[in-house]
C-alpha positions as CSV (number, residue, x, y, z in Angstrom):
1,X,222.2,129.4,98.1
2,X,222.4,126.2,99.8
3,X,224.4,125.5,102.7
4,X,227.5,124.6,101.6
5,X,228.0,128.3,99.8
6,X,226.4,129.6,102.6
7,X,228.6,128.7,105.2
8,X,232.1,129.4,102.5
9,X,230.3,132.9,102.0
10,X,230.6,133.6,105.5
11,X,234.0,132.0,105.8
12,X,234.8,134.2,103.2
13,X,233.6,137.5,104.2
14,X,235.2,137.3,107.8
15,X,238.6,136.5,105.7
16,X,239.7,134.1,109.0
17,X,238.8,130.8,109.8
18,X,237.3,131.0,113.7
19,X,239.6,129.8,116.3
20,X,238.5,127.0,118.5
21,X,237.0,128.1,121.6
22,X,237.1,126.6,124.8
23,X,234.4,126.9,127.6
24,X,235.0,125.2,130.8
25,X,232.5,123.4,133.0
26,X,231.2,124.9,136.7
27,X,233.7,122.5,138.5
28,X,236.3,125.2,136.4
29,X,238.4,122.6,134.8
30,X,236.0,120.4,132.4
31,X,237.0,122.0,129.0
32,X,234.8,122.4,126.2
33,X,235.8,123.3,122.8
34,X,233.8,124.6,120.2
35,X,235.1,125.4,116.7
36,X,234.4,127.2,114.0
37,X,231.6,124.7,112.3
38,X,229.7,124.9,115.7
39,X,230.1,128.6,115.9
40,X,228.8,129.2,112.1
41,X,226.2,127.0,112.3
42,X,224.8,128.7,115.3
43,X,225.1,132.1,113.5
44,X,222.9,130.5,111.0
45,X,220.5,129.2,113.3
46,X,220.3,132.5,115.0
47,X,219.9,134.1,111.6
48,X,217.0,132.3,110.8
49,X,215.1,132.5,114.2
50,X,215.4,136.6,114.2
51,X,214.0,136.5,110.4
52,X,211.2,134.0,110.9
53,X,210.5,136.6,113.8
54,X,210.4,139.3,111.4
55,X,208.9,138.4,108.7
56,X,205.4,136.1,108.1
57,X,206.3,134.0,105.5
58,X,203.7,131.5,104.6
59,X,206.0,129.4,104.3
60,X,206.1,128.8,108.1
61,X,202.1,128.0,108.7
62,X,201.6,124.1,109.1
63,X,198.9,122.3,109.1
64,X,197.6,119.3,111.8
65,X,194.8,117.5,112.7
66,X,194.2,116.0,116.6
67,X,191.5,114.5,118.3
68,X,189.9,116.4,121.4
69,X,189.1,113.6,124.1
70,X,185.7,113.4,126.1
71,X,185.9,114.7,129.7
72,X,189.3,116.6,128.9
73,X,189.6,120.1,128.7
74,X,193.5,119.9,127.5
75,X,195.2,119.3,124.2
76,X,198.8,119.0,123.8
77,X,200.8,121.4,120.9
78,X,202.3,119.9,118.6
79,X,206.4,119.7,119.3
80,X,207.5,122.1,116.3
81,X,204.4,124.7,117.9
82,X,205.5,128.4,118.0
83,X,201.9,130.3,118.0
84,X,198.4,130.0,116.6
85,X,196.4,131.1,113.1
86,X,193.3,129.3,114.0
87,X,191.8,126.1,115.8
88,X,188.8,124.3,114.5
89,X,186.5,121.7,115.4
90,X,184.9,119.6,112.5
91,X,181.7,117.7,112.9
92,X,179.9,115.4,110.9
93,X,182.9,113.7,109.6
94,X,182.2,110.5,107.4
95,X,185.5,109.4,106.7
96,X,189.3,110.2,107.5
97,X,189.1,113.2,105.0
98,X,187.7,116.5,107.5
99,X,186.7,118.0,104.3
100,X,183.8,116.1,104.5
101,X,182.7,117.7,108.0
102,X,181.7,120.9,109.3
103,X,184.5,123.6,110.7
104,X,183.5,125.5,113.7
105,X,186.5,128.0,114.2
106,X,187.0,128.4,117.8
107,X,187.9,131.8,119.2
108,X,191.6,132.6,120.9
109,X,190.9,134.0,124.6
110,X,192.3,134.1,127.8
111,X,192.9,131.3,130.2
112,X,190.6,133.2,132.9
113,X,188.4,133.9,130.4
114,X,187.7,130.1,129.6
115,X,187.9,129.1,133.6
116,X,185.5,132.4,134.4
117,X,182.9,131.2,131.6
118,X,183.5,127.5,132.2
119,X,183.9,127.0,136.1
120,X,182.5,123.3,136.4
121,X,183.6,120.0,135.1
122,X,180.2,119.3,134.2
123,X,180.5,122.2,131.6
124,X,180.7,120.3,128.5
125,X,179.9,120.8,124.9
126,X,181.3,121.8,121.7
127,X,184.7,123.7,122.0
128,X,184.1,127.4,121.3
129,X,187.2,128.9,122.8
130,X,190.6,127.5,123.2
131,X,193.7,129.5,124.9
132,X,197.5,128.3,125.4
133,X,197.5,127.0,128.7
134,X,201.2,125.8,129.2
135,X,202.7,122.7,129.8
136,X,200.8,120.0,131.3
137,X,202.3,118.3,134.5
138,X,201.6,114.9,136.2
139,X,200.8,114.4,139.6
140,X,204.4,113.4,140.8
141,X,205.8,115.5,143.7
142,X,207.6,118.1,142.5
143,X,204.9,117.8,139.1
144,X,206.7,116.9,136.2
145,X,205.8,118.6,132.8
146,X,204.8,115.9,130.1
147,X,204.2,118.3,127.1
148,X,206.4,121.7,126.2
149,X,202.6,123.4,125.8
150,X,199.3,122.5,125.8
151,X,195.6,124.5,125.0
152,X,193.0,124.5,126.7
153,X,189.2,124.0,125.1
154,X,186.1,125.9,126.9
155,X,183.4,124.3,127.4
156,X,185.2,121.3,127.6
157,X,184.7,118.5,125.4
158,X,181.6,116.1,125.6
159,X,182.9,114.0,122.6
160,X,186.1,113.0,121.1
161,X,186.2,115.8,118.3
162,X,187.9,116.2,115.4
163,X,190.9,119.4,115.7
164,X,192.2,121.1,113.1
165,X,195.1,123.1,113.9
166,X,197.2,126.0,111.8
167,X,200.0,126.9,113.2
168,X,203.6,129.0,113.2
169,X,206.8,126.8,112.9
170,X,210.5,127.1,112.1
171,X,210.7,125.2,109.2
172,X,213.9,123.0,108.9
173,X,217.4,125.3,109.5
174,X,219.3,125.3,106.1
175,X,221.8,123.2,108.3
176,X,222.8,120.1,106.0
177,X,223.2,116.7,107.7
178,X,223.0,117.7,111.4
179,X,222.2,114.4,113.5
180,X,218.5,114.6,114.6
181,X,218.8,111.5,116.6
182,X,220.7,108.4,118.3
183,X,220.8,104.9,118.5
184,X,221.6,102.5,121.6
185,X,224.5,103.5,123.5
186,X,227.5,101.0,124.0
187,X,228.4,102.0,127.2
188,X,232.1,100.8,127.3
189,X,233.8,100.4,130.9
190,X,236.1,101.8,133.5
191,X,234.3,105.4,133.3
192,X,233.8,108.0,136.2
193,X,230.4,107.9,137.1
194,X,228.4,111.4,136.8
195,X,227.1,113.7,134.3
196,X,229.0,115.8,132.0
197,X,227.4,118.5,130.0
198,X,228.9,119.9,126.3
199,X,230.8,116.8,125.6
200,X,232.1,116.9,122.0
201,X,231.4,114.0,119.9
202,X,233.7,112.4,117.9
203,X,233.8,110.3,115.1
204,X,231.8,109.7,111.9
205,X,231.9,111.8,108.6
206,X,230.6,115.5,110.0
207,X,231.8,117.5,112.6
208,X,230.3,120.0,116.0
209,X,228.0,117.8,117.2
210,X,227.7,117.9,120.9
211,X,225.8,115.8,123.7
212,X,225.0,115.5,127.8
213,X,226.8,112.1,128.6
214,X,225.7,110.0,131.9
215,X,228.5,107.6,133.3
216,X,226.3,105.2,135.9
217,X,228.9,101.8,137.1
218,X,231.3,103.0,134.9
219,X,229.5,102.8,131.8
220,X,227.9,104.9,129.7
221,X,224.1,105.1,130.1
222,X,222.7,107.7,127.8
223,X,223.6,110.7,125.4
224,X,221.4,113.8,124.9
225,X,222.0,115.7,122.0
226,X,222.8,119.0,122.7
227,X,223.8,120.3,119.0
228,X,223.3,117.9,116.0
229,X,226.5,119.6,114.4
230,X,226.7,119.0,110.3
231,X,227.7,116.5,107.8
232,X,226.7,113.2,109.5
233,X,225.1,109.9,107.6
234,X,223.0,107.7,109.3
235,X,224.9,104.9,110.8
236,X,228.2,106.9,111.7
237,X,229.2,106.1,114.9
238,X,230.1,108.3,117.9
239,X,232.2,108.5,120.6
240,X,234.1,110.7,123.1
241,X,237.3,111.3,124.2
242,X,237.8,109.6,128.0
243,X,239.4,112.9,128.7
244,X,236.1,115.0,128.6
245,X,234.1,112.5,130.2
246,X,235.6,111.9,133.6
247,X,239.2,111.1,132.3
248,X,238.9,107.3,132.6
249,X,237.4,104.5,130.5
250,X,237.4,103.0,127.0
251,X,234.6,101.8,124.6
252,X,231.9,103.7,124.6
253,X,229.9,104.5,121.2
254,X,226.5,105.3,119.6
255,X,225.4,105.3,116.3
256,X,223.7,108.0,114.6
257,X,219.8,106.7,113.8
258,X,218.9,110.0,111.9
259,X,219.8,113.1,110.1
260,X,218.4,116.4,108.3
261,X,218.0,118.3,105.8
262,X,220.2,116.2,103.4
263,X,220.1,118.5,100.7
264,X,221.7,121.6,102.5
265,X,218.6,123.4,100.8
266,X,215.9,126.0,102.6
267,X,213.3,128.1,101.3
268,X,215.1,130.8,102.9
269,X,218.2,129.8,101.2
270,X,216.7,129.1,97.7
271,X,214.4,132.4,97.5
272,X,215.9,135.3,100.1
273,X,219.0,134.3,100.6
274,X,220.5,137.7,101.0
275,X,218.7,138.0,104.4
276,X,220.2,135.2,105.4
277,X,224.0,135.9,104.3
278,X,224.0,139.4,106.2
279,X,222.0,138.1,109.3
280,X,224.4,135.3,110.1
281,X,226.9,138.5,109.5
282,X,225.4,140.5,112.1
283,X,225.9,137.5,114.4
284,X,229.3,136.8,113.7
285,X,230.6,140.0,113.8
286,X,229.1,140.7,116.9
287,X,230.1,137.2,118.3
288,X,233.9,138.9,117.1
289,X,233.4,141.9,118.9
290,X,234.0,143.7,115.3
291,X,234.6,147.0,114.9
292,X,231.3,149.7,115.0
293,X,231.1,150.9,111.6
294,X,231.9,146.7,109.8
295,X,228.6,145.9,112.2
296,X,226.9,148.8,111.2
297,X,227.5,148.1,107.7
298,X,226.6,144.7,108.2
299,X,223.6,145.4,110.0
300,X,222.8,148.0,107.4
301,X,222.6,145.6,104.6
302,X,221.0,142.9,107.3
303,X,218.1,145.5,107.0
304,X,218.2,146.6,103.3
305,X,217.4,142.5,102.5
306,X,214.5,141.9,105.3
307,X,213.0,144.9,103.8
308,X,212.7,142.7,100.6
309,X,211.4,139.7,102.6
310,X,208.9,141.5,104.6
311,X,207.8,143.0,101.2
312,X,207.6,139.7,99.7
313,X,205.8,137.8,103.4
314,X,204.4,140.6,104.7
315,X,202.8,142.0,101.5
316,X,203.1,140.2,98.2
317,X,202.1,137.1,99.5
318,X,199.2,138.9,102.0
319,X,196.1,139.1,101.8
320,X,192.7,139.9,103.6
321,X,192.4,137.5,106.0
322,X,189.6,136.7,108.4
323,X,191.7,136.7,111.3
324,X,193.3,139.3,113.0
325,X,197.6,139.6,113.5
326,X,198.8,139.1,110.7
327,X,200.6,141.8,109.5
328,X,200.3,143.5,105.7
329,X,202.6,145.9,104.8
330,X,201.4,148.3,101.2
331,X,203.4,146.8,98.5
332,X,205.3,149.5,96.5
């Protein structure tokens, strides 16, 4: 199932297209509106997050190699990091492939473990420990965060080592064409300077997507995304209507630099896709404040499918393993 039948499934099984909704702002007048692509597609994403949670699919461990540095007892996750399976450090490596070193699996402990056993800088060594520290902050006063997470190695380094890291992701959402990132902003003229949040933008060849705008001299300054929406090509270009950003000004765009998942595919989608039909169910239908027995029946078959999937992550695909936490359910 790939997105396209997905999201028609859904469509189809609610029998009603969504009606737009509309949010307003803290100053309770800025309108938002939010229709029925954003809402499915947030039912999907939802979907997916609560079975990735379920269920250990192999198909969400990833694989990365790092660098520890001398002297630094820190080491930044990866963005797409959600938990561990294992850390290594590889020695003896003679070229860029760390199959030709030596793996040294480091143990998963505490943080006051690590500081209790390693108290000094001048501790230093091979990594034999690592824990998830949090994120790591500069100096600035209030300290600002400059990684979402970060580990931290005891003893700390005394080299730069080579890191091996397996870890848990969300693999891309089943979500075709949602914009994953923006070009250079045109800032237009003759806007109200400040900051408005849930702005839709318009223009290009999908729809939903959604973005923090900053007015600064009456131009435009910058666009966060806030939902990459679905459907978009690179190149489209974006706007927004004057009337959510302030009420004033003209000829501001941006174009669209990137996109996912072009194919509308997942391995959800291609493999359990049952799980993830009834899941976004269970979202919508509570989103729609449905009746008790249509979410109980909804739920019920939401459960009947992750049965299957946890057969198939959980057991089928499990094995032995060295490490503990991983879950392996009999296979019957």
């Amino acid at each position: 199932m790939n997105y396209s039948t997905l999201f028609l499934t859904i469509k189809g099984y609610l029998e009603s297209d969504f009606p737009d909704t509309i949010f307003y702002g803290t100053d309770g007048v800025t309108a938002t509106t939010f229709t029925s692509v954003e809402q499915i597609n947030t039912f999907i994403t939802q979907a997916e997050q609560r079975i990735y949670n379920s269920v250990q699919f192999p198909s969400l461990r990833k694989n990365v190699t790092g660098t520890a540095t001398t002297s630094n007892k820190y080491l930044s996750c990866p963005a797409d990091f959600l938990a561990p399976y294992s850390m290594a450090v590889v020695t003896g490596v003679t070229n860029a492939n760390l199959d030709t070193g030596t793996y040294s699996y480091l143990l998963n402990k505490d943080v006051n473990f690590i500081r209790e056993s390693y108290p000094s800088p001048n501790d230093t060594g091979v990594p034999a420990y690592y824990a998830l520290f949090g994120p790591t902050t500069t100096n600035a006063t209030p300290p600002v965060p400059t990684t979402e997470l970060s580990f931290l190695l005891g003893p700390t380094p005394d080299a730069s080592y080579s890191i091996e890291l397996h870890y848990y992701y969300y693999p891309e959402s089943i979500i075709q064409r949602p914009i994953t990132g923006l070009g250079s902003v045109t800032g237009g003229s003759s806007y109200t300077n400040g900051t408005y949040s849930n702005v839709p933008l318009t223009g290009g060849s999908g729809s939903g997507a959604i973005g923090d705008v900053v007015v600064a001299g009456g131009i435009v300054t910058s666009v966060s995304l806030v939902s990459g929406g679905t459907g978009y090509v690179v190149a489209d270009t974006l706007s927004a209507t004057a009337a959510n950003i302030g009420g004033s000004g003209t000829g501001f765009s941006i174009p669209v630099s990137t996109v996912g998942n072009t194919s509308g595919q997942s391995w959800l989608g291609d493999n359990i896709d049952s799980v993830l039909l009834y899941g976004a169910m269970v979202e919508a239908c509570t989103f729609q404040k449905a009746e008790a027995d249509i979410l109980a029946n909804y739920n019920g078959k939401y459960q009947e499918a992750l049965m299957l999937a946890k057969r198939l992550g959980d057991g089928l695909e499990r094995q032995d393993a060295y490490r503990s936490g991983q879950a392996r359910v009999p296979v019957k």
